[in-house]
C-alpha positions in Angstrom: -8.2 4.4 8.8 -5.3 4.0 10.6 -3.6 7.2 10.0 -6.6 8.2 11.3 -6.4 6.6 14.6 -3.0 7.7 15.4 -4.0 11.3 14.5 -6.4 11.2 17.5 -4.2 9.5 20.0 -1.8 12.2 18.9 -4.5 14.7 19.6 -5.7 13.4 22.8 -2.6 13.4 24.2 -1.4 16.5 23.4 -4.8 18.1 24.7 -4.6 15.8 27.5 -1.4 17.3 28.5 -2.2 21.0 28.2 -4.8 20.4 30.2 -2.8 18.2 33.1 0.1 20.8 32.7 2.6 18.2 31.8 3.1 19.8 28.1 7.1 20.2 28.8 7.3 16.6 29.8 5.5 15.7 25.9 7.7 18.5 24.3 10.5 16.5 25.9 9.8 12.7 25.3 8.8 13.8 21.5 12.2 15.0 21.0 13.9 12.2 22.7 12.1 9.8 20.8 12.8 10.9 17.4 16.5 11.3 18.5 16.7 8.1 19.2 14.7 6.6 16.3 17.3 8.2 14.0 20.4 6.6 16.0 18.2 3.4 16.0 17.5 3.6 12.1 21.2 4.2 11.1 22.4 1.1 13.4 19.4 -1.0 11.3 20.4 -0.1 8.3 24.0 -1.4 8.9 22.5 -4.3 10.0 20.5 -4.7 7.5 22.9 -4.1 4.7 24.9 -7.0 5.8 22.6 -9.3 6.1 21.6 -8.4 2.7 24.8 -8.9 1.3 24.9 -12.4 2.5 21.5 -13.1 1.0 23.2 -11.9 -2.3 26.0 -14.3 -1.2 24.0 -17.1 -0.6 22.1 -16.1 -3.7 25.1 -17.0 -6.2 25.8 -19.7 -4.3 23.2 -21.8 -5.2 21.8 -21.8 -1.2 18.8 -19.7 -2.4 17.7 -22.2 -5.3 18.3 -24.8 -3.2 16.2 -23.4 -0.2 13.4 -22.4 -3.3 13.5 -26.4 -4.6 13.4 -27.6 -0.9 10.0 -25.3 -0.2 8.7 -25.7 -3.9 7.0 -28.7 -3.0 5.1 -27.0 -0.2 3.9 -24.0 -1.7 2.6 -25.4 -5.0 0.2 -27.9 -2.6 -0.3 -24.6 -0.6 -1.4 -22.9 -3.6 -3.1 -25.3 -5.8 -4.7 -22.8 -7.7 -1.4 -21.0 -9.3 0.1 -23.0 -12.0 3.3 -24.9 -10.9 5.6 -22.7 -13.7 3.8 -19.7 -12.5 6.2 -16.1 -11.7 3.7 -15.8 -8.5 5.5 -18.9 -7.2 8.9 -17.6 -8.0 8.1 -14.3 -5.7 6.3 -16.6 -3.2 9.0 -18.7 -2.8 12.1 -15.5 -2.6 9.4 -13.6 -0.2 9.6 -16.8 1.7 13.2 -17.1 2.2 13.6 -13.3 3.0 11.3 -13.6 6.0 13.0 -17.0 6.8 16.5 -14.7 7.4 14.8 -11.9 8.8 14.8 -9.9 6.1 11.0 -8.6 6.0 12.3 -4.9 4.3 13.9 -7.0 1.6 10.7 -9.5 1.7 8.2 -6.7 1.1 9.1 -6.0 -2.7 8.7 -10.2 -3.6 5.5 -9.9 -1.3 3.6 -7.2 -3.6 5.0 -8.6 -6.7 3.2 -12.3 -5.7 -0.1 -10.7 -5.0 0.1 -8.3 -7.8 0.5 -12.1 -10.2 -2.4 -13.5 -8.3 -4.7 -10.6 -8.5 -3.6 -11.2 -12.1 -4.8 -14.8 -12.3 -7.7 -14.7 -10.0 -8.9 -11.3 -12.8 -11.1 -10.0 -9.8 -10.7 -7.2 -7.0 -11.7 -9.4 -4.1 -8.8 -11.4 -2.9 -8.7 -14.9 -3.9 -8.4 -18.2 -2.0 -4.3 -17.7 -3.0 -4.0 -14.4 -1.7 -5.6 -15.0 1.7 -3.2 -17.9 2.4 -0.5 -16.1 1.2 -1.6 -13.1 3.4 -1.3 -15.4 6.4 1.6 -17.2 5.4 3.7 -14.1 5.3 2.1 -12.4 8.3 3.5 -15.5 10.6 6.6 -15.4 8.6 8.7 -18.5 9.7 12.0 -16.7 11.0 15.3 -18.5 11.2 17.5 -15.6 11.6 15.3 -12.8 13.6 18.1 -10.2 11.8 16.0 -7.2 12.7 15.3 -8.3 16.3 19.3 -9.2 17.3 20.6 -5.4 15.6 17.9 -4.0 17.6 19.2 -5.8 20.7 22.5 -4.9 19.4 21.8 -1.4 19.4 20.8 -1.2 23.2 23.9 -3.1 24.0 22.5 -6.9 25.1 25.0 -8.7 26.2 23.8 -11.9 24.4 21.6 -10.5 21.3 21.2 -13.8 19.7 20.0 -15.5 22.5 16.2 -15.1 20.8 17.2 -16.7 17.7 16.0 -20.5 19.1 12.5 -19.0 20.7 12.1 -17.1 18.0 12.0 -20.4 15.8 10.2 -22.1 18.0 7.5 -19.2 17.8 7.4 -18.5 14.2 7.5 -22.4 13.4 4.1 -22.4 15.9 2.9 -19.4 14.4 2.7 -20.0 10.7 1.6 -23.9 11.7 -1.3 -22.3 12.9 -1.7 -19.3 10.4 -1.9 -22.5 7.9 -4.2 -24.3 9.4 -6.6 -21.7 10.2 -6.2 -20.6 6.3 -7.6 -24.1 5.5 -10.1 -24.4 8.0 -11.4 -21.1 7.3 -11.6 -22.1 3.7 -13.5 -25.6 4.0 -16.0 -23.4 6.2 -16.5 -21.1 3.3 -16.4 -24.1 1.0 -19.4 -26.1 2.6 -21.7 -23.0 3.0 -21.3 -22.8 -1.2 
């Protein structure tokens, strides 16, 4: 549906511009565009790798398990209907600490495996009470490290790139408080119409 969508903008616009004359002015920003979202993409994936190797450093470390014992708590009273020694937990938790560093590329994998366990458990093809929290959970993504936001910044040269890193806390911390707490309220709704 929403390849859809952007087809017609694309369309529009492109009609819209014939018909206003400005065609040369599209022809141009299309080509600017993509040149920059290649120099932007290489500068990401630098980034990107880096950060990734430290998540593997931090990984044989220990700082992972420890992060994944701190949160374990958490997520099994978040999910009470996925067994504590379930593998869904274990690709909660990593997803989880990938979005906490910033990491949502790397998070993504982890993401699908966790809902691909609890479409297992819940045997049905609606999504279960586990999925939806976990679907809002991962959309509000706490972010201790907003990697992808300070490359970007780094790309266009900010003097201070990291600056965000203490709003952005402050806003993902808000964010998934309330992505939680509309989950359960949601839920007890649905709950007392049964």
């Amino acid at each position: 549906m929403v390849n859809i969508i952007w087809a017609y903008m694309a369309i529009i616009g492109i009609v819209y511009a014939m018909f206003n004359g400005t065609m040369e002015e599209v022809n141009q920003a299309v080509f600017e565009s993509a040149d920059e979202a290649v120099t932007l993409s290489i500068g990401l994936i630098s980034i990107l790798v880096f950060w990734l190797g430290i998540m593997k450093v931090a990984e044989k470390a220990g700082i992972l398990n420890a992060l994944s014992r701190l949160f374990r708590p958490l997520v099994v009273k978040l999910f009470p209907e996925i067994p504590k020694d379930h593998s869904a937990i274990g690709y909660i938790l990593s997803n989880i600490t990938a979005n906490m560093f910033g990491l949502g590329n790397a998070a993504t994998p982890m993401g699908i495996k966790a809902m691909e366990e609890m479409k297992k458990l819940s045997g049905s093809d609606k999504a279960s009470r586990s999925m939806i929290t976990f679907l809002a959970l991962n959309t509000s993504s706490l972010t201790i490290i907003p990697t992808t936001v300070i490359s970007i910044r780094m790309q266009y040269n900010s003097v201070s790139p990291t600056e965000i890193v203490g709003t952005s806390i402050i806003a993902t911390l808000i964010s998934t408080t309330c992505a939680i707490l509309i989950d359960r309220l949601f839920y007890s709704i649905d709950k007392r119409k049964q």
